[in-house]
C-alpha positions as CSV (number, residue, x, y, z in Angstrom):
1,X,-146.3,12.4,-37.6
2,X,-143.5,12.3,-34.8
3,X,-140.1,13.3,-36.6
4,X,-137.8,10.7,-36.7
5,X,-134.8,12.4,-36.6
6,X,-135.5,14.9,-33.2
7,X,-133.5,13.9,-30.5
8,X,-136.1,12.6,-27.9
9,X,-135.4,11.2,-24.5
10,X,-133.1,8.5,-24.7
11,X,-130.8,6.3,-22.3
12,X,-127.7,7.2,-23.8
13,X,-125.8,10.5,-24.9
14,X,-122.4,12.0,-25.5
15,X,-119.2,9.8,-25.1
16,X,-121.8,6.9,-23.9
17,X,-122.5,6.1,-27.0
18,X,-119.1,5.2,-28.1
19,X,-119.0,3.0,-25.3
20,X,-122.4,1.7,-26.7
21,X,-121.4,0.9,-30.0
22,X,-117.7,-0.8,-28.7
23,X,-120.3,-3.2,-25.9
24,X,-122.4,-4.0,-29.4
25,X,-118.7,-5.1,-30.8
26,X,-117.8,-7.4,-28.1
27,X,-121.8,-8.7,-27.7
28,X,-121.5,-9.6,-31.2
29,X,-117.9,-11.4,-30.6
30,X,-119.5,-13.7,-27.9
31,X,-122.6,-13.9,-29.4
32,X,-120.9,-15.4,-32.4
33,X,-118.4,-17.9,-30.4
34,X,-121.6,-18.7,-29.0
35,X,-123.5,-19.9,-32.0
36,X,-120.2,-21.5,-32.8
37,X,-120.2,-23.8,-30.1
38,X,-123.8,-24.5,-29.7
39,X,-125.9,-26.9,-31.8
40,X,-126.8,-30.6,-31.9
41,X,-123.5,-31.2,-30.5
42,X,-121.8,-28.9,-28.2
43,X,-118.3,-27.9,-28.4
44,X,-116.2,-26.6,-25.8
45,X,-114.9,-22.7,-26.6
46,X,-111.4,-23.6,-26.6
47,X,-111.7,-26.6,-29.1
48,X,-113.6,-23.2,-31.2
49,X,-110.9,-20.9,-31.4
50,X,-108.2,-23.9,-31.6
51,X,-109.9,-24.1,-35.0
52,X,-110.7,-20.7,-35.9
53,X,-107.0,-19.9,-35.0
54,X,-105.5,-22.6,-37.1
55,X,-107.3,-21.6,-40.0
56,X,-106.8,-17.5,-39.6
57,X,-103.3,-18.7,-39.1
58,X,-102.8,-21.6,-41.8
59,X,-101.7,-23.8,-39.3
60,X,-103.5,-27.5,-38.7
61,X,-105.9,-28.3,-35.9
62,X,-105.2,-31.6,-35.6
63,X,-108.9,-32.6,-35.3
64,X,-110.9,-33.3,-38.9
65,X,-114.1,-33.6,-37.4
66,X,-114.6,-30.2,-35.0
67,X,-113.0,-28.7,-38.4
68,X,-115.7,-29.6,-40.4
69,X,-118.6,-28.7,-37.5
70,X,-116.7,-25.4,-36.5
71,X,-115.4,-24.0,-39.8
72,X,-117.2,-25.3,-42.9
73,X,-120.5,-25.5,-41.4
74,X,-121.0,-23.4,-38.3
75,X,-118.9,-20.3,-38.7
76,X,-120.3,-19.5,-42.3
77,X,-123.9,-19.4,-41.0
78,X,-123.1,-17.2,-38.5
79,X,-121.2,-15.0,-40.1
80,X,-123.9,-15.0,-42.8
81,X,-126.7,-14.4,-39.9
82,X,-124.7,-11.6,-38.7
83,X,-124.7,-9.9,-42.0
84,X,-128.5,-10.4,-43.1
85,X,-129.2,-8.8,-39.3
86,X,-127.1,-6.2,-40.4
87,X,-128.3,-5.5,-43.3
88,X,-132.1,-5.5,-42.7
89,X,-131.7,-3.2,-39.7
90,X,-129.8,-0.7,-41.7
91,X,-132.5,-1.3,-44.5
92,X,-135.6,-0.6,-41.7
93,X,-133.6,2.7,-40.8
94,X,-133.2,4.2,-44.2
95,X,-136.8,3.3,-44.9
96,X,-138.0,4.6,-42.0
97,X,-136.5,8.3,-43.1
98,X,-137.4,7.5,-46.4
99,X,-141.6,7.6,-45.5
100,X,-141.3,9.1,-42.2
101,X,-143.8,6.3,-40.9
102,X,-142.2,4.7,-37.9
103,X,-144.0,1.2,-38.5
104,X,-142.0,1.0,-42.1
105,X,-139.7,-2.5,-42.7
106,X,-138.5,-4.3,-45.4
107,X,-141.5,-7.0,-44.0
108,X,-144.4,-4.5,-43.4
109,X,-144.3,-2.8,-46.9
110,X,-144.0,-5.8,-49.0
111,X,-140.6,-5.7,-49.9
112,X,-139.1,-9.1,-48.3
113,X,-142.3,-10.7,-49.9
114,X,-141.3,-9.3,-53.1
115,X,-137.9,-10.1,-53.4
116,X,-139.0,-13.8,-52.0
117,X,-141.4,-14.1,-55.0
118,X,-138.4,-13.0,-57.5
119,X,-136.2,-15.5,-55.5
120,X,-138.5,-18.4,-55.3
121,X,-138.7,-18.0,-59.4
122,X,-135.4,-18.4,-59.7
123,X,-135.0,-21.6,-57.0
124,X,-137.8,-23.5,-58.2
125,X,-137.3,-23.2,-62.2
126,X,-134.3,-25.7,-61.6
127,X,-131.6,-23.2,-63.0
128,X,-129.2,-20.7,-62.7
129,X,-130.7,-17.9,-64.7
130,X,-134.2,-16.6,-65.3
131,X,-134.6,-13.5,-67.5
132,X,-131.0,-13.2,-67.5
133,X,-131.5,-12.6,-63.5
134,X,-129.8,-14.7,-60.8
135,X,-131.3,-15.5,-57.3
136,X,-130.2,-11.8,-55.7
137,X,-130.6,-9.7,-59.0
138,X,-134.1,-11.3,-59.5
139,X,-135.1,-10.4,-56.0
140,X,-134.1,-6.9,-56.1
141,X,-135.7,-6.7,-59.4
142,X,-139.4,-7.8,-57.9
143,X,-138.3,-5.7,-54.5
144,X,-137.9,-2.9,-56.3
145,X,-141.3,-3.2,-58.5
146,X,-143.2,-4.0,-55.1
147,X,-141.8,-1.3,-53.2
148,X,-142.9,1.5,-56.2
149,X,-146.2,-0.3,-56.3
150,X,-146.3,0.7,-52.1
151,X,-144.8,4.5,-53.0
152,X,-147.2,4.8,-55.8
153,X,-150.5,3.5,-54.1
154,X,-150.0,5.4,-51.0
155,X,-149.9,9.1,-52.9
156,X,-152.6,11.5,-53.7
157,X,-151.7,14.6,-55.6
158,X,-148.1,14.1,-55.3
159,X,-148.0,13.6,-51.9
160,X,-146.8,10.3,-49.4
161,X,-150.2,9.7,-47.0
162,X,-148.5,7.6,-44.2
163,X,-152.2,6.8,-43.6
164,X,-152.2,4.6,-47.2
165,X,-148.9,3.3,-46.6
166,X,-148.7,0.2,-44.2
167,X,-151.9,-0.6,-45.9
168,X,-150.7,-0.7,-49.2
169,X,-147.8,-2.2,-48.1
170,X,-149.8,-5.4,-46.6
171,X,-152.0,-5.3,-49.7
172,X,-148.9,-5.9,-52.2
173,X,-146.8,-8.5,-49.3
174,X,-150.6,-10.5,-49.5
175,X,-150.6,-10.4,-53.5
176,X,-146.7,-11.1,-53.9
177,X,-147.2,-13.9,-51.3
178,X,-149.7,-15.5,-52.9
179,X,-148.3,-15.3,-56.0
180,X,-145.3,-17.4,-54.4
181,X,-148.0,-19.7,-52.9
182,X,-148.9,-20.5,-56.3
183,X,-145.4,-21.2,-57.6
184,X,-144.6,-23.6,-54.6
185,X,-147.6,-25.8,-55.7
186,X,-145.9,-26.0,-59.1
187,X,-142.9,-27.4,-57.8
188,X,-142.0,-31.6,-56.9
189,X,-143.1,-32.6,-53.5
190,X,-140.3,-33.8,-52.3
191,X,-138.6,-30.0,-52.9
192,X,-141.9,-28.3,-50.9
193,X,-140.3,-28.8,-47.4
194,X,-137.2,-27.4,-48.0
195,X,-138.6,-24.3,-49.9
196,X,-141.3,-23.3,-47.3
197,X,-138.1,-23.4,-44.8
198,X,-136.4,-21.0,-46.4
199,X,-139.2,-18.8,-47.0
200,X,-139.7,-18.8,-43.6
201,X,-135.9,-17.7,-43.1
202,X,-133.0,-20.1,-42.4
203,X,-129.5,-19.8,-42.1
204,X,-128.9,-23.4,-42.1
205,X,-126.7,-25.3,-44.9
206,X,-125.2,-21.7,-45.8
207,X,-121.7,-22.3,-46.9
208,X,-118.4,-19.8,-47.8
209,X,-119.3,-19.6,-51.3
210,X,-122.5,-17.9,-50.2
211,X,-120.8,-15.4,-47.9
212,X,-118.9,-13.2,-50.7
213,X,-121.8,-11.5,-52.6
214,X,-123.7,-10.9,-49.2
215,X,-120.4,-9.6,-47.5
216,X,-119.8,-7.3,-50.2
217,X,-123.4,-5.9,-51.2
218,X,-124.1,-5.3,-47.3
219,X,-121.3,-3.2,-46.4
220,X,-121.1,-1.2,-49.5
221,X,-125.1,-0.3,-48.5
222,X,-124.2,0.4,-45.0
223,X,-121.1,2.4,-45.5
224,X,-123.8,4.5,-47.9
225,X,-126.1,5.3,-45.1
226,X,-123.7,5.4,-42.7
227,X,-122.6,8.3,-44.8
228,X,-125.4,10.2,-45.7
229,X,-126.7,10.4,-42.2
230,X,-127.0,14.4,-42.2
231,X,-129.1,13.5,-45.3
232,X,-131.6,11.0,-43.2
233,X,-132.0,13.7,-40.6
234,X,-132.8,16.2,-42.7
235,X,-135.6,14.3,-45.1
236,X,-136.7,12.9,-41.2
237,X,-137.8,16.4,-40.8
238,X,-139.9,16.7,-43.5
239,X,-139.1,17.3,-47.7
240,X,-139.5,21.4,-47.0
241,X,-137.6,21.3,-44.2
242,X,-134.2,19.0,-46.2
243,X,-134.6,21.1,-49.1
244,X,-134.1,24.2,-47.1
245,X,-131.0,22.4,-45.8
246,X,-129.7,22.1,-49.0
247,X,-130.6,18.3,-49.4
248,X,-131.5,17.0,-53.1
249,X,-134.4,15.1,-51.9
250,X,-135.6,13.6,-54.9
251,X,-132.5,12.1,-55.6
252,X,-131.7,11.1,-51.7
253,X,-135.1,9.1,-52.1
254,X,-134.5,7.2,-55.3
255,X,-130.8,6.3,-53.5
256,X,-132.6,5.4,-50.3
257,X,-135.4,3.6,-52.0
258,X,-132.6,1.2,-54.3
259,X,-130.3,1.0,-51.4
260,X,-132.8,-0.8,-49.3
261,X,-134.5,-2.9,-51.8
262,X,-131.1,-4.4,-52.7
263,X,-130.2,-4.8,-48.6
264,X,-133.6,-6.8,-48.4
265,X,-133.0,-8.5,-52.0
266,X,-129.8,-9.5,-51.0
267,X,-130.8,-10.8,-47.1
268,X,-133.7,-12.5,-48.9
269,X,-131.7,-14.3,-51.5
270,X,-129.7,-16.3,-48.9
271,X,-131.5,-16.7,-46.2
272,X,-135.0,-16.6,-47.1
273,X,-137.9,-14.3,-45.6
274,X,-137.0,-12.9,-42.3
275,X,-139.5,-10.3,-40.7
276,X,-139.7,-7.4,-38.6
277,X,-136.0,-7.2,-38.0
278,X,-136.0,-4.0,-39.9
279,X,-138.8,-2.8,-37.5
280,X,-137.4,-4.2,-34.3
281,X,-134.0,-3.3,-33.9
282,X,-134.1,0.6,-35.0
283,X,-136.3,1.2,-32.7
284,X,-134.6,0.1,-29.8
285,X,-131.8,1.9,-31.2
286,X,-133.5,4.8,-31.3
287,X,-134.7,4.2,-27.4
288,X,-131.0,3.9,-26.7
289,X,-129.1,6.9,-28.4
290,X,-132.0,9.1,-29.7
291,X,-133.4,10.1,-33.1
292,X,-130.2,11.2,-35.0
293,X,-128.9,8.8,-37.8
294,X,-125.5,9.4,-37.6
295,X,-125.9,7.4,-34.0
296,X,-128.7,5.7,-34.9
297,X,-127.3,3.5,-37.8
298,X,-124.3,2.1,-36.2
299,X,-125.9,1.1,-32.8
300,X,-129.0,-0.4,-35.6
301,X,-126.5,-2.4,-37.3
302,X,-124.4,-3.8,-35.0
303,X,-127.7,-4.9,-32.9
304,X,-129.2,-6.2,-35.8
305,X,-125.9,-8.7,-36.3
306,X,-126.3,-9.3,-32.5
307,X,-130.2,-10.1,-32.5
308,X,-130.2,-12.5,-35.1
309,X,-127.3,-14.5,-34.1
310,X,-128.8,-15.0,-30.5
311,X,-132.0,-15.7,-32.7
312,X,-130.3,-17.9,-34.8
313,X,-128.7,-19.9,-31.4
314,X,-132.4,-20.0,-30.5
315,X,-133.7,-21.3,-33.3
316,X,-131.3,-24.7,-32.6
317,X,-131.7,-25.1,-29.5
318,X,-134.8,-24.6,-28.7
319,X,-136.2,-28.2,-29.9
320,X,-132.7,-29.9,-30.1
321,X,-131.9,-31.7,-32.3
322,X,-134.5,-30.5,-34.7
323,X,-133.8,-26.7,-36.3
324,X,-137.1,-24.5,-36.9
325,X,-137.0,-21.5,-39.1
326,X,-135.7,-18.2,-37.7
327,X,-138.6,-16.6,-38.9
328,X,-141.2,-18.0,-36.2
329,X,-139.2,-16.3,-33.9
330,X,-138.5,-12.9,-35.7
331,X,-142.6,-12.8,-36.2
332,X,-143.1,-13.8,-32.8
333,X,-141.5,-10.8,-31.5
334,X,-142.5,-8.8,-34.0
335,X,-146.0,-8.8,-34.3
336,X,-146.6,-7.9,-31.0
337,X,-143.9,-5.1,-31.6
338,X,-145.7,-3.8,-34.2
339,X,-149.2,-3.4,-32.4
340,X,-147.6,-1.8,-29.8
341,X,-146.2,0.7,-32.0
342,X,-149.5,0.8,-33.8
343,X,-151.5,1.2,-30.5
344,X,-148.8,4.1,-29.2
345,X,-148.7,6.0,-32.4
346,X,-152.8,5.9,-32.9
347,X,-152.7,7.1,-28.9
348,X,-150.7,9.7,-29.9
349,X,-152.4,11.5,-32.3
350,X,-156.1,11.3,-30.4
């Protein structure tokens, strides 16, 4: 397998990739007052910030309607897209070390479909608590369990076969989303709609309150990988090669392997199943500033915030006034993504 963390050919080096990750900051910026001003009714940019100023500044904006569109319903969801984008894209990273397989996601091994089976059991019993488990804890409880079912059934004699694990991985997404299948003919009609759109990802009707546990879970993961990025590079390489660096591998695995179940747990839990993000947007960091983590990771995250806020602009605009599920678009990319990747790697090792 190619080694994820050599430093390949790649568009952008040195003090260029500063400059990259400051351009992802101010893509993100417009991006965002973007989203905010498009919908089923347009807004002008200044009326935006007139509103986003007043309220960063406690002042009044003199206008109760644009509030209401701008503030309580527009700027949560995009500030919550920004963060799932985020947060899936640093997840696909640290997996991608983790199993040095460069077709790994959250989507492709059957973690978003587990945590969306643990997260529909919660949304369609009708209450609060199941097992003692909310909405996010119960998806990072079935994320986890579906991502060890994945490590487990791709070994032999102690040892990770790359070969066994996107199959496995597809084996246990098919079995967890069945299993949801089942649940969602359980439920009352009249709820079906509105689950099957947010298990097909949605950032629509997100509010503040959802924003805090998100916010908090998110950048406590990222700041995590965005520190042990010697660490990626060295299990990249290979477990012989990080142990000879001095790297506790069995211990940098169990980290990675919770870290990104609860990224994917927590992404899942508000917004629903979003794919091939995690594949998508390391990648083309890693075409941009080459194969070490310590670049790849903050050019990953910040593009992943980027992506699925333009996706998200997309996704209401694209049959105004009607809104269709992020995920259509995320898979339509994707899949076509992932056979490429498929067809280059199996090209590669003929």
């Amino acid at each position: 397998m190619a080694d994820l963390a050599r430093r390949g050919p790649h568009m952008v080096s040195g003090r260029m990739t500063g400059v990259l990750i400051a351009g992802l900051v101010v893509a993100l910026a417009l991006a965002a007052i973007a989203a905010i001003s498009i919908g089923s009714v347009n807004l002008p940019v200044g009326s935006v910030w007139r509103v986003v100023g007043a309220h960063l500044t406690g002042s009044a904006s003199g206008d109760p309607l644009r509030e209401q569109v701008v503030w309580e319903i527009r700027t949560p969801r995009v500030l919550v897209a920004a963060l799932v984008g985020a947060g899936l894209s640093a997840a696909g990273v640290a997996l991608q070390a983790l199993v040095r397989n460069p077709l790994a996601d959250p989507y492709v091994l059957g973690i978003s479909s587990g945590a969306s089976l643990g997260a529909v059991l919660v949304v369609s019993s009708g209450v609060t608590l199941v097992g003692g488990l909310g909405v996010t804890g119960a998806a990072f409880a079935t994320a986890v369990l579906s991502v060890l079912v994945v490590y487990l059934l791709a070994q032999r004699g102690g040892r990770l076969l790359d070969s066994r694990l996107v199959l496995a991985g597809v084996a246990v997404g098919y079995l967890c989303s069945a299993a949801t299948s089942y649940i969602q003919l359980q439920v009352d009609p009249t709820e079906l709609h509105g689950l099957m759109f947010w298990l097909m990802g949605s950032v629509a009707g997100v509010t503040w309150s959802d924003l805090g546990l998100p916010a908090a879970v998110i950048a406590v993961c990222t700041l995590f990988l965005l520190a042990q990025g010697r660490g990626l590079n060295a299990l990249a390489a290979g477990d012989d090669a990080a142990a000879g660096l001095g790297a506790s591998v069995r211990t940098l695995r169990i980290a990675l392997l919770v870290v990104a179940s609860l990224l994917t747990a927590t992404s899942v839990s508000v917004v629903g199943g979003i794919g091939f993000v995690g594949l998508m947007v390391p990648h083309t960091a890693r075409f941009l500033v080459g194969g070490d983590h310590r670049r790849v990771l903050p050019v990953a995250t910040l593009g992943g915030a980027v992506f699925l806020v333009a996706v998200d602009i997309a996704a209401r605009t694209v049959d105004r006034p009607n809104e269709l599920p992020i995920g259509i678009f995320t898979t339509g990319l994707g899949v076509p993504f992932f056979l490429w990747l498929l067809r280059r790697r199996s090209g590669g090792e003929h």
